[in-house]
C-alpha positions as CSV (number, residue, x, y, z in Angstrom):
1,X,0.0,0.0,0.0
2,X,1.8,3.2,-1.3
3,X,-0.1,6.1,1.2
4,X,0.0,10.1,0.2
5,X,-1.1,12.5,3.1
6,X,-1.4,16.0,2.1
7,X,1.6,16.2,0.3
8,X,3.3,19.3,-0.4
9,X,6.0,20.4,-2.6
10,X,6.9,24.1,-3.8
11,X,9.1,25.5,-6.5
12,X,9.8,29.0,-5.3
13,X,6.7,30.2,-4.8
14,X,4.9,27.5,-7.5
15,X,3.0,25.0,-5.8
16,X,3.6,21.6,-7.3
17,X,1.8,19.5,-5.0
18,X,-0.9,21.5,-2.9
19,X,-1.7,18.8,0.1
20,X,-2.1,15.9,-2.8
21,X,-3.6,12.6,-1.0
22,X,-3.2,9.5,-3.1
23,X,-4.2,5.6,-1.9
24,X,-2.7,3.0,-4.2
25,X,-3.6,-0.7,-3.6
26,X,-1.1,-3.8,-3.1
27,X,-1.2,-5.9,-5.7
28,X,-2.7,-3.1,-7.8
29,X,-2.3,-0.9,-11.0
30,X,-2.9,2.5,-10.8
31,X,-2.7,4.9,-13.5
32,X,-1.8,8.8,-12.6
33,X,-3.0,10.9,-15.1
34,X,-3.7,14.8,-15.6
35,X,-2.3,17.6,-17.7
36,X,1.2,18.8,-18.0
37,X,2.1,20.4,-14.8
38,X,-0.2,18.5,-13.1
39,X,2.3,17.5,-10.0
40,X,2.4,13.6,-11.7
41,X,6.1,13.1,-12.0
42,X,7.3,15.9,-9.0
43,X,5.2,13.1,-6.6
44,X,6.8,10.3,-8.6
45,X,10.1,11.9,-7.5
46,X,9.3,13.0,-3.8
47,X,8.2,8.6,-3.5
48,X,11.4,7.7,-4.4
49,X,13.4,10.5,-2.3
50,X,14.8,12.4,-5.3
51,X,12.8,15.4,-4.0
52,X,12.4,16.1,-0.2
53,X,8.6,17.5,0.4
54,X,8.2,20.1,2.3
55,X,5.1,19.0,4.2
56,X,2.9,15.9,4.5
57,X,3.2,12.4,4.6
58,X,4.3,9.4,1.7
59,X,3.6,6.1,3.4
60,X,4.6,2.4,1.6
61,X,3.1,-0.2,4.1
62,X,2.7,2.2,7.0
63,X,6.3,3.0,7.0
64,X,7.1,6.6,6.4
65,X,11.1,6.1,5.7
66,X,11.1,6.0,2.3
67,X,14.7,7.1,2.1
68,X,15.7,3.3,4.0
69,X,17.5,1.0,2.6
70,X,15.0,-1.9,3.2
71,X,12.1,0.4,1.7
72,X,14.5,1.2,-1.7
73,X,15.1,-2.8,-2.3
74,X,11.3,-3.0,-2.5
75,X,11.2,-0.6,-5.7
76,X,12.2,0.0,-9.0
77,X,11.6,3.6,-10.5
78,X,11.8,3.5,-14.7
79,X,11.5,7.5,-15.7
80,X,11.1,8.5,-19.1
81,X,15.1,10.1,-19.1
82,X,16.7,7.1,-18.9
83,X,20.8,7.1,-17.1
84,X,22.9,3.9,-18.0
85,X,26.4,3.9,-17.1
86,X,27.8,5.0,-20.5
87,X,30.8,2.2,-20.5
88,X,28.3,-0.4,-20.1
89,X,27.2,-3.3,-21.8
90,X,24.4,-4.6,-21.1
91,X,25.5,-7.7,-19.0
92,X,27.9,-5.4,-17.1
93,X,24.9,-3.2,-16.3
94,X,23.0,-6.5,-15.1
95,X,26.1,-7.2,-12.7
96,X,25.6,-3.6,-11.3
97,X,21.7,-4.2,-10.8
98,X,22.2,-7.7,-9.5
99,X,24.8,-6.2,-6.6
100,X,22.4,-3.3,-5.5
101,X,19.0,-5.8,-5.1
102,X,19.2,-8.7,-2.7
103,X,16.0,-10.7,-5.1
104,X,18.2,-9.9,-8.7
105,X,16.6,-12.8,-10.4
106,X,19.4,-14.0,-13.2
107,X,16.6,-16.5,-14.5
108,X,14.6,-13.9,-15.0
109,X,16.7,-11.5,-16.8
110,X,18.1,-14.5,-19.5
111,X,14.2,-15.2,-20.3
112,X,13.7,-11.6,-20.6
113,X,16.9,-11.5,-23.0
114,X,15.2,-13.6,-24.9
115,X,11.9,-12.2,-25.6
116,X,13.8,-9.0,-26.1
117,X,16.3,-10.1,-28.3
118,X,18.7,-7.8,-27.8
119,X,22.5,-8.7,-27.8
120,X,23.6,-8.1,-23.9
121,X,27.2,-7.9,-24.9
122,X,26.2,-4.7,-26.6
123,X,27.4,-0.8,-24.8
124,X,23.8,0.6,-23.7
125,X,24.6,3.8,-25.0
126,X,24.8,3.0,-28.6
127,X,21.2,1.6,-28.4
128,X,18.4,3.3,-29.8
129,X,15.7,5.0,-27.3
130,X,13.5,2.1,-27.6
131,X,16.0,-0.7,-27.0
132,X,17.1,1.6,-24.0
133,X,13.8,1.0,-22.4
134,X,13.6,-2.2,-23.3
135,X,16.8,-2.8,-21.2
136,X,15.4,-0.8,-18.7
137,X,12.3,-2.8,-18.2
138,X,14.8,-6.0,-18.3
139,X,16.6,-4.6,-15.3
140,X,13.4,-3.3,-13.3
141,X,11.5,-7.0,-13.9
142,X,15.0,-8.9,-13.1
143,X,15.2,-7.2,-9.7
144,X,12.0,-8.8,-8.7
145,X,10.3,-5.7,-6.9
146,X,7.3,-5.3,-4.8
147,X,6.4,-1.8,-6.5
148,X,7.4,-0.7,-10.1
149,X,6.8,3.1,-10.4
150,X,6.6,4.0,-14.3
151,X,6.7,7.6,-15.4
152,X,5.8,7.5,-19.3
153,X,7.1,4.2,-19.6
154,X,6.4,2.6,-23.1
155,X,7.1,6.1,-25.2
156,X,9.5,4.9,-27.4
157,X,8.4,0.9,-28.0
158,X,6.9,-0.1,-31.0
159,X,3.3,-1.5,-30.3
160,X,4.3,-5.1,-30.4
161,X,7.4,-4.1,-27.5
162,X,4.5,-2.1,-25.3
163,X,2.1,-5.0,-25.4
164,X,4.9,-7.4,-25.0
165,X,6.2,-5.2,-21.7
166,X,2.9,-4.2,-20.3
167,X,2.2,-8.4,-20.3
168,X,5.3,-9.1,-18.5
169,X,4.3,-6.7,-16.3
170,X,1.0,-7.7,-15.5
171,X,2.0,-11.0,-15.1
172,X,4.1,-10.0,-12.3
173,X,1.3,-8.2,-10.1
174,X,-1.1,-11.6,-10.9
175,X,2.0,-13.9,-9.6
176,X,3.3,-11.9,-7.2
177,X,0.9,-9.0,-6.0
178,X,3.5,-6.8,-7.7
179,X,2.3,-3.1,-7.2
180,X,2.3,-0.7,-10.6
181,X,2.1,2.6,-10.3
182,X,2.0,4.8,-13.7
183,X,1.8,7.8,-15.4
184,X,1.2,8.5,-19.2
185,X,-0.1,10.9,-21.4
186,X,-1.0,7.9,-23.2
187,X,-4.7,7.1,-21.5
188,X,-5.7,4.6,-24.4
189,X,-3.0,2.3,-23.1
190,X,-3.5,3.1,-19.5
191,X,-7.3,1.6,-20.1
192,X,-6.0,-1.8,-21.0
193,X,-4.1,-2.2,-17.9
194,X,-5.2,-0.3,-15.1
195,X,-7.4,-0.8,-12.4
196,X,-7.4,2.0,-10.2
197,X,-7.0,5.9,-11.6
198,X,-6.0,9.1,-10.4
199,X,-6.8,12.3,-11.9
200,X,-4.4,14.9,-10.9
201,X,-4.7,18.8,-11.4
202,X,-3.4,21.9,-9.9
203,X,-1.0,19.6,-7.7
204,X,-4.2,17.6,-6.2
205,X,-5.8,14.6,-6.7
206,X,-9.2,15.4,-7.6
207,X,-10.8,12.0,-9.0
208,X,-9.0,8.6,-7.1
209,X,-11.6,5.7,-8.4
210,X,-11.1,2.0,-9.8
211,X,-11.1,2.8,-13.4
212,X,-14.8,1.0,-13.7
213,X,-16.0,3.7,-11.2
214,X,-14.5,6.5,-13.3
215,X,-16.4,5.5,-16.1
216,X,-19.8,4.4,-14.4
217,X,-20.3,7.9,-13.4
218,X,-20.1,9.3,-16.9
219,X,-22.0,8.6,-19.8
220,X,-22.6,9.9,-23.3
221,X,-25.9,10.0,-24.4
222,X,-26.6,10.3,-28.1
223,X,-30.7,12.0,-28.9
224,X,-33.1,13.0,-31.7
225,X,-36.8,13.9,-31.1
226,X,-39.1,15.2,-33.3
227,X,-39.7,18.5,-31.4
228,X,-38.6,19.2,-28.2
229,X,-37.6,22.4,-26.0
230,X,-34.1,21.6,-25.8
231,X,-34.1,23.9,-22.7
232,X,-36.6,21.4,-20.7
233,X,-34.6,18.7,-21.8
234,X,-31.2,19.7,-20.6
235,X,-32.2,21.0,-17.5
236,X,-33.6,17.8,-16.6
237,X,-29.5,16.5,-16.4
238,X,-26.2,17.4,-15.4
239,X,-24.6,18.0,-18.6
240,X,-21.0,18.4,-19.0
241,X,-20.7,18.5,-22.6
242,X,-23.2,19.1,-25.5
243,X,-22.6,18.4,-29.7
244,X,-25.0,19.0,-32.6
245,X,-24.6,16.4,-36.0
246,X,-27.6,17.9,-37.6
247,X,-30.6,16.6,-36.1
248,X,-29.2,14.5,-33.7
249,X,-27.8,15.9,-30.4
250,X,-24.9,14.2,-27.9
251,X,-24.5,14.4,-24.6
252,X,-21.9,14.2,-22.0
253,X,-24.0,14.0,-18.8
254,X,-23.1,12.8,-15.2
255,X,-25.8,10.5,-13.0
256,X,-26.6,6.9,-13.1
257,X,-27.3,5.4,-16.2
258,X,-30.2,3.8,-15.6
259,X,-31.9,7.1,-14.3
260,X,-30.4,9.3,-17.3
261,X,-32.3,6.9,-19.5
262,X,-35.3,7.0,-17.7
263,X,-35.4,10.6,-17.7
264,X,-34.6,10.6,-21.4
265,X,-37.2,8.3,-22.0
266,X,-40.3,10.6,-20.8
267,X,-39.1,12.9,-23.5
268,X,-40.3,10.7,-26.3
269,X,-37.1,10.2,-28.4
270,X,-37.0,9.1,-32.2
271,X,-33.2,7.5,-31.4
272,X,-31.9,7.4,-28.0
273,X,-28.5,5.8,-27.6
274,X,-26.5,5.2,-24.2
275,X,-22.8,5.0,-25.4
276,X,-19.5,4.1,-24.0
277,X,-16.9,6.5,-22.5
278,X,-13.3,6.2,-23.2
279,X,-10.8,7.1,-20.4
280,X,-9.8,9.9,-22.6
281,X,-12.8,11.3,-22.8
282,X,-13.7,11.4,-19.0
283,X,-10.4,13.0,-18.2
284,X,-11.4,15.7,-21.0
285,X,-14.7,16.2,-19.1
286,X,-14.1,15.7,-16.0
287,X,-11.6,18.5,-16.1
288,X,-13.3,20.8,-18.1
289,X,-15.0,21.9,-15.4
290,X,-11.7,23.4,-13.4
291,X,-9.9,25.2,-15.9
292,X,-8.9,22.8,-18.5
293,X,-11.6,22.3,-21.3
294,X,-11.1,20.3,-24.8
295,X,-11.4,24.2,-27.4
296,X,-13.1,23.9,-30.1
297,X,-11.7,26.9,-31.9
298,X,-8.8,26.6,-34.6
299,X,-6.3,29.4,-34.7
């Protein structure tokens, strides 16, 4: 259980994380999302010590010393700017990895070698950005970790590598209650493998939900009457988001389903459509009403 308590960080006089509280699950994999400069990869850095907070509390199973020894074994941190040591081959860089982690699991990392293909005789630095994170992920996976924190982590893999990688991975948390924590501007992905989602903005968390939750609350409803008062219709929801396609009119409305359909009903449509929400799409609306909505215009 990784355990935020009004976490605070501050640049100067920027606040990056504004008393942020976060819950993420053993066993779990939870997707961080929100815009840029949302606060997503300053807490990333402030769990794995690289940043001292400056008030609250980052727990991982109740234990607040997240700069220990015992607690840093436990995880393995994969950031989008990837260091290798630049004399390194890849075998050598296994040797380093296998000295600092008590569980390095050589097994592991040969299989891995495998899948990935990838010559470990070969300097790290000459590799492309891809096979960098490729070697990466072999490294994280080998060490045999209770929590893998990912910050943009398949950006740079073709899509046969990322579905390769995020398989491995969830693998891990079914065999081992491995705990996944990850963010990416890349939400179609996130969909496929996440359970639990946070919706950062402004430094806070301001939707924490499993990821069927998130969606349940949202829905888009697709309408066409014959004649209506469009007024009387839409006050009768709570609508976050309204499109015209000539006679037919969409939706993005917040409630229950089965009551937004009801409602909808008495209204006597010609076509009347409940359809699914994409993850995308409910981070687009569910922000838009602080600050951050999806423009229209072109300039």
């Amino acid at each position: 259980m990784i355990k935020g308590i009004s976490v605070t960080k501050k640049f100067d006089t920027l606040s990056a994380l504004d008393n942020m509280d976060i819950h993420i699950k053993k066993g779990s994999v939870y997707g961080l999302v929100g815009p840029n400069g949302a606060g997503k990869t300053t807490f990333i850095k402030a769990l794995m010590s690289v940043y001292k907070t400056d008030g609250g509390i980052i727990e991982i199973d109740n234990d607040n010393r997240i700069c220990e020894e015992g607690l840093k074994q436990r995880i393995v941190y994969i950031s989008d700017d990837l260091y290798f040591f630049p004399t390194y081959s890849i075998k050598q860089t296994a040797d380093f990895y296998a000295s600092v982690y008590k569980n390095w699991d050589y097994d592991t990392f040969l299989k891995l070698q495998e899948v990935f293909k990838i010559d470990i005789n070969r300097k790290v630095r000459k590799l492309s950005k891809g096979m960098k994170k490729q070697v990466a992920f072999m490294m994280g996976i080998s060490a045999k970790p209770d929590i893998m924190v990912l910050d943009e982590p398949v950006d740079g893999l073709d899509p046969v590598m990322r579905r390769n990688i995020m398989n491995i991975i969830l693998a891990e948390v079914e065999e081992r209650r491995m705990t996944v924590l990850i963010s990416s501007h890349n939400l179609r992905e996130l969909e496929d493998v996440c359970d639990h989602v946070g919706i950062m903005h402004n430094g806070k968390i301001v939707i924490e939900k499993s990821l069927d939750d998130v969606k349940g609350n949202i829905h888009k409803l697709q309408v066409a009457f014959s004649a209506f008062s469009p007024a009387e219709f839409e006050g009768s929801f709570d609508i976050l988001h309204k499109e015209e396609f000539g006679s037919v009119k969409q939706y993005i409305i917040r409630g229950d389903s089965s009551e937004i359909m009801e409602k909808a009903r008495n209204f006597n449509p010609i076509l009347l459509d409940l359809l699914p929400l994409s993850l995308e799409e409910v981070f687009i609306y569910e922000l838009g009403g602080m600050g951050y909505e999806l423009k229209n215009e072109i300039l």
